[in-house]
C-alpha positions in Angstrom: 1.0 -16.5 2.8 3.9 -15.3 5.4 4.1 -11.4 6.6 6.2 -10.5 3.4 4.3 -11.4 1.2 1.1 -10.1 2.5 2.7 -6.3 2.9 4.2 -6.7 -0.8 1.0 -7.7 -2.0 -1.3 -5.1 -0.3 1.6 -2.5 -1.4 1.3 -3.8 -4.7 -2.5 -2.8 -5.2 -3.3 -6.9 -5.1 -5.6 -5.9 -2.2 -8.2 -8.9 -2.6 -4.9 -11.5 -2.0 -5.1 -10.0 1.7 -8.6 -10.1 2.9 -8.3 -13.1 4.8 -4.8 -11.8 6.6 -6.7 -8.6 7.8 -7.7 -8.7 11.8 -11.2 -7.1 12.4 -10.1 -4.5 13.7 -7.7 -3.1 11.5 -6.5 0.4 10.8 -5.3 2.0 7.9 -3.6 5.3 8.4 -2.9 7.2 5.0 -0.7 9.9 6.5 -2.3 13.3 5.7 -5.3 11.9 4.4 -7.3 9.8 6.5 -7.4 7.0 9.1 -9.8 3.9 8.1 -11.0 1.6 11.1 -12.4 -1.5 10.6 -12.2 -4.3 8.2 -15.7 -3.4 6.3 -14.2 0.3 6.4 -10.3 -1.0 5.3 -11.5 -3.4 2.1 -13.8 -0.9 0.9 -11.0 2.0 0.6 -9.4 -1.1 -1.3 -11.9 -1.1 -3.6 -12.0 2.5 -4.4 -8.6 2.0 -4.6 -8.4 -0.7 -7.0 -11.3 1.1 -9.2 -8.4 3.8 -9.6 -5.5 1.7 -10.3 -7.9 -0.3 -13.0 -8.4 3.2 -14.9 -4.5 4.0 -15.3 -2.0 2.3 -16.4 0.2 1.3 -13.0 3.7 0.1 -12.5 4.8 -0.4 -8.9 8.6 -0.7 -8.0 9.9 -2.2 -4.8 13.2 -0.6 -3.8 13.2 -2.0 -0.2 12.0 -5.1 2.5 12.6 -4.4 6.1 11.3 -7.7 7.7 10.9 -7.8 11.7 9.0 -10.4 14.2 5.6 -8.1 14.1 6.3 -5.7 11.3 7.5 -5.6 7.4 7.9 -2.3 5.9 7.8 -1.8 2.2 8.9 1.2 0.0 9.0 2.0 -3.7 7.9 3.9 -6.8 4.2 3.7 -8.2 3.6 5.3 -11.5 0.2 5.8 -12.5 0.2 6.6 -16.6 -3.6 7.5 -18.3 -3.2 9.5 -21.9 -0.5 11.9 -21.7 -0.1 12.2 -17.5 2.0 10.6 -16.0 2.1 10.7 -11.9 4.9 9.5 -9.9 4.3 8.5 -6.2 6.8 7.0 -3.9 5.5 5.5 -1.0 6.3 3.9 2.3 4.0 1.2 4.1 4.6 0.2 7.5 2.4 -3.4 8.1 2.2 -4.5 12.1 0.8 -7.6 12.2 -0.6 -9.3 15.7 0.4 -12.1 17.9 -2.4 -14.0 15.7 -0.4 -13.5 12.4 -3.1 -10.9 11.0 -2.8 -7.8 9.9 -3.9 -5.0 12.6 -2.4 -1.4 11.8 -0.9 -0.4 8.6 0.9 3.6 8.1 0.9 4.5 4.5 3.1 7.3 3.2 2.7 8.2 -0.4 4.3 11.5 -1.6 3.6 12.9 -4.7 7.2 13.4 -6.9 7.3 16.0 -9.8 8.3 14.3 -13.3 11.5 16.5 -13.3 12.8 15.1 -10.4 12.4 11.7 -11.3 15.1 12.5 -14.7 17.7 12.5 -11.5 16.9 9.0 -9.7 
């Protein structure tokens, strides 16, 4: 798998595609929620993770690919659906990968929109 798709599928919630592409000693900075070292630490957030998008019903967007030599950035709408909520959450991923082709820091900005402001996108 090349650098693209390894971002668009980690962004994508298809974690378990990217286990082999993550370097040892990764870091995985959710932006005003936590920083996970480590790639025991990083694929069990994954995991968590995934147990969550399995409970709702999700539909990720991509709106934009910025491709570079070390880095691919990745940005788009998630909407997680379960009964009558419906959350919108547009997020930004920033993937630097190392001289080695493997994935070593990842910054992840997910920013909750209301439903009313989604009527004017």
């Amino acid at each position: 798998m090349n650098k693209e798709l390894i971002a668009e599928s980690f962004s994508m919630g298809r974690f378990e595609e990217t286990y082999s592409y993550l370097s040892d000693s990764i870091e995985w900075n959710i932006v005003g929620e936590s920083t996970i070292t480590g790639i025991e630490s990083v694929i069990q957030k994954c995991e968590e993770t995934s147990n969550y998008f399995n409970s709702v019903t999700t539909t990720f967007n991509v709106k934009n690919r910025i491709i570079g030599d070390h880095q691919v950035v990745i940005n788009g709408l998630a909407v997680f659906e379960k009964k009558d909520e419906v959350s919108f959450i547009d997020a930004c991923d920033i993937y630097t990968f190392n001289d080695n082709g493997l994935l070593q820091k990842i910054e992840s900005y997910c920013i909750t929109i209301k439903n009313e402001a989604m009527h004017d996108k």
